[in-house]
N, C-alpha and C positions, 0 to 999 in steps of 0.2 A: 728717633723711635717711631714716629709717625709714619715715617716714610716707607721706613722695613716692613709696617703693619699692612701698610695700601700695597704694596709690590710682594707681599708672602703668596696670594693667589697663584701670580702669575709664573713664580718661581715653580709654586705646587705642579701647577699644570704640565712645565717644562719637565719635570723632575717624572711623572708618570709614564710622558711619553717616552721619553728617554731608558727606563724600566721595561717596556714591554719587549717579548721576541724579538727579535731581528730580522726571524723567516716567516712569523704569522702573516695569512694574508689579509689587505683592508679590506676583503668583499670574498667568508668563508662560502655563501650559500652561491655566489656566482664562479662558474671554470672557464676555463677556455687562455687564448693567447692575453698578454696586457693590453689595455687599452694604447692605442696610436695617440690618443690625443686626452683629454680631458673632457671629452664630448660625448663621447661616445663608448658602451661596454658589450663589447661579444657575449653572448648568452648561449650557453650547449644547451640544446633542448632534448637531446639521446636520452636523458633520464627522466622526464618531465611526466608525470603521470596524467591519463587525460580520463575523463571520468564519461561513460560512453552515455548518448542523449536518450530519454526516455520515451518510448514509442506508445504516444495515447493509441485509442481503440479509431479506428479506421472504421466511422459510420457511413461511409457510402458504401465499405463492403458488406457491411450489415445490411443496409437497408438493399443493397444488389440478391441477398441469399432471403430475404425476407422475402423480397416479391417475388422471385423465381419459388422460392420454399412453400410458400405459403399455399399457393393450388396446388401444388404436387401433395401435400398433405391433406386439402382435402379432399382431392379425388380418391387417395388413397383411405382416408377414414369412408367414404362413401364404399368402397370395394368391402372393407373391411366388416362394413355395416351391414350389408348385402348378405354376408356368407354369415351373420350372425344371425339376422332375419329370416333367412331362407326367402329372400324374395319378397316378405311381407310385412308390412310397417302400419301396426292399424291408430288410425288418428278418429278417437271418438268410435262414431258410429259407420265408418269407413274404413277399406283397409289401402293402402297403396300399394298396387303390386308393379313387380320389375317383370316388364312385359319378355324381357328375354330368357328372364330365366320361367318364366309362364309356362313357353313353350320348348324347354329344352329338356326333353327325356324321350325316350326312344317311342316311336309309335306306329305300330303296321296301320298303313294306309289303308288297306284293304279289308284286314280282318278284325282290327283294333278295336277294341270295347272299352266303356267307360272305366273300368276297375285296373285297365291299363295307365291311366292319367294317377299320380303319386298320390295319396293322401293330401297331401297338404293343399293340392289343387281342387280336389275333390270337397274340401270344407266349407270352400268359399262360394260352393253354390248358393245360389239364393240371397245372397249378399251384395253389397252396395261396394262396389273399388273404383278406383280413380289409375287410369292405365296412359301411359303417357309414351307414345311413338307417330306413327305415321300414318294416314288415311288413304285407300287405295280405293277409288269403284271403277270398276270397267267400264260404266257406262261414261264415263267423263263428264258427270254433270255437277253444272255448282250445285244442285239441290235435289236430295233423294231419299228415299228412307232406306235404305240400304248399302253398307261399305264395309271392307276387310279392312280393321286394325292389326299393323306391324313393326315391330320396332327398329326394320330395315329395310325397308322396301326394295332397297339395290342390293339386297343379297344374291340375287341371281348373277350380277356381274363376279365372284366367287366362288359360290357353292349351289347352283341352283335356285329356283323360286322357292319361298319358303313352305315349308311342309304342314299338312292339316295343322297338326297341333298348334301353330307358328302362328296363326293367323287368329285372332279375334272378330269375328263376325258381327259387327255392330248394326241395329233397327231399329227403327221408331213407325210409328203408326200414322203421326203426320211426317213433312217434310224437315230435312233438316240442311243444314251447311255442310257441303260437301267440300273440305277446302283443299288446297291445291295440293298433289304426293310430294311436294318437299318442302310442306310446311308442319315443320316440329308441332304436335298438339297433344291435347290434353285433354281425354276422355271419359268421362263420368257414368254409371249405369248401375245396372242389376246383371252380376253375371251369372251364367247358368254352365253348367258343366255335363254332358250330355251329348252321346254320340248322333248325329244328325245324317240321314241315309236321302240320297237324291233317289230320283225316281227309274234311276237306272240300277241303285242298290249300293251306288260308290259313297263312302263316306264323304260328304259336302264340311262339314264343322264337325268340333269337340268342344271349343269356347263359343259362345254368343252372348250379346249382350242389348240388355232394353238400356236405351241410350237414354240419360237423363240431360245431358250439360256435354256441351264444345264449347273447345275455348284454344286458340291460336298460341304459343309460345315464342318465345323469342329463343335461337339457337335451335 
């Protein structure tokens, strides 16, 4: 009886295998040929699903559209500023004007009169701005009391030299820096708005200005 009891396992065991299909295969989730040897099992990958890689955020392209982006944005808020301003940006007890657009409205050189010049240009007589272009004296001296402010000075190579309006006539009573025509600067004063007749009758200025402050720019 003992023996029957130790040896029923191994009867069981035989007894199940012997029970199953005939055609089941030993390996349902693997296809393909039998295996050659006992070593080795062929694997069909035809069905194998593959789960595609997940693609983080590409910060060098970011940071490539940021530096390129970023002045194009603020040139473009500057434009933007400009046409909301109308040219004039007042800080305190000063105003900042865009020298370009100062001088762009139509003006007979000849016959032109004050009331010719917009309003908005005409306000700012008697007022303190800060104008920021280009220094021109004919006389070519480092030091003068007298120079045309422009905010192109090579506009002639284009469209001619630029026209009365165009030009800011800046003075002082003593001597001031006359600094070089292609150096970017920055002009401080009292301007006056007021047509100015030379002694031949030709309109000389519409802008001038009592020059308080030069100061050299970078760009």
């Amino acid at each position: 009886m003992s023996q029957a009891t130790l040896n029923s396992p191994s009867t069981s065991s035989t007894s199940n295998t012997a029970s199953s299909p005939p055609n089941a295969p030993a390996h349902p989730a693997i296809s393909g040929n039998p295996p050659r040897n006992g070593n080795s099992i062929p694997i069909n990958y035809a069905n194998r699903r593959t789960t595609p890689a997940k693609q983080g955020l590409n910060f060098r392209l970011i940071l490539f559209i940021a530096i390129v982006g970023l002045p194009l944005l603020g040139v473009s808020w500057l434009m933007v500023q400009g046409l909301l301003n109308k040219g004039v940006t007042w800080h305190g007890d000063y105003a900042e004007v865009d020298l370009k657009a100062l001088g762009n409205f139509p003006f007979d050189k000849n016959h032109g009169t004050r009331d010719d010049v917009p309003s908005r240009w005409r306000e700012l007589d008697g007022k303190k701005v800060e104008l920021k272009g280009f220094m021109f004296s004919p006389l070519s001296a480092r030091n003068g009391t007298e120079f045309q402010f422009v905010y192109n000075v090579n506009k002639c190579c284009f469209s001619g030299p630029p026209q009365v309006q165009e030009r800011v006539y800046g003075h002082s009573r003593s001597e001031i820096p006359i600094l070089s025509v292609y150096d970017f600067a920055k002009v401080v004063g009292i301007l006056h708005v007021r047509v100015v007749r030379d002694e031949s009758g030709a309109i000389h200025s519409v802008f001038d200005l009592d020059v308080q402050h030069i100061e050299a720019l970078e760009g």
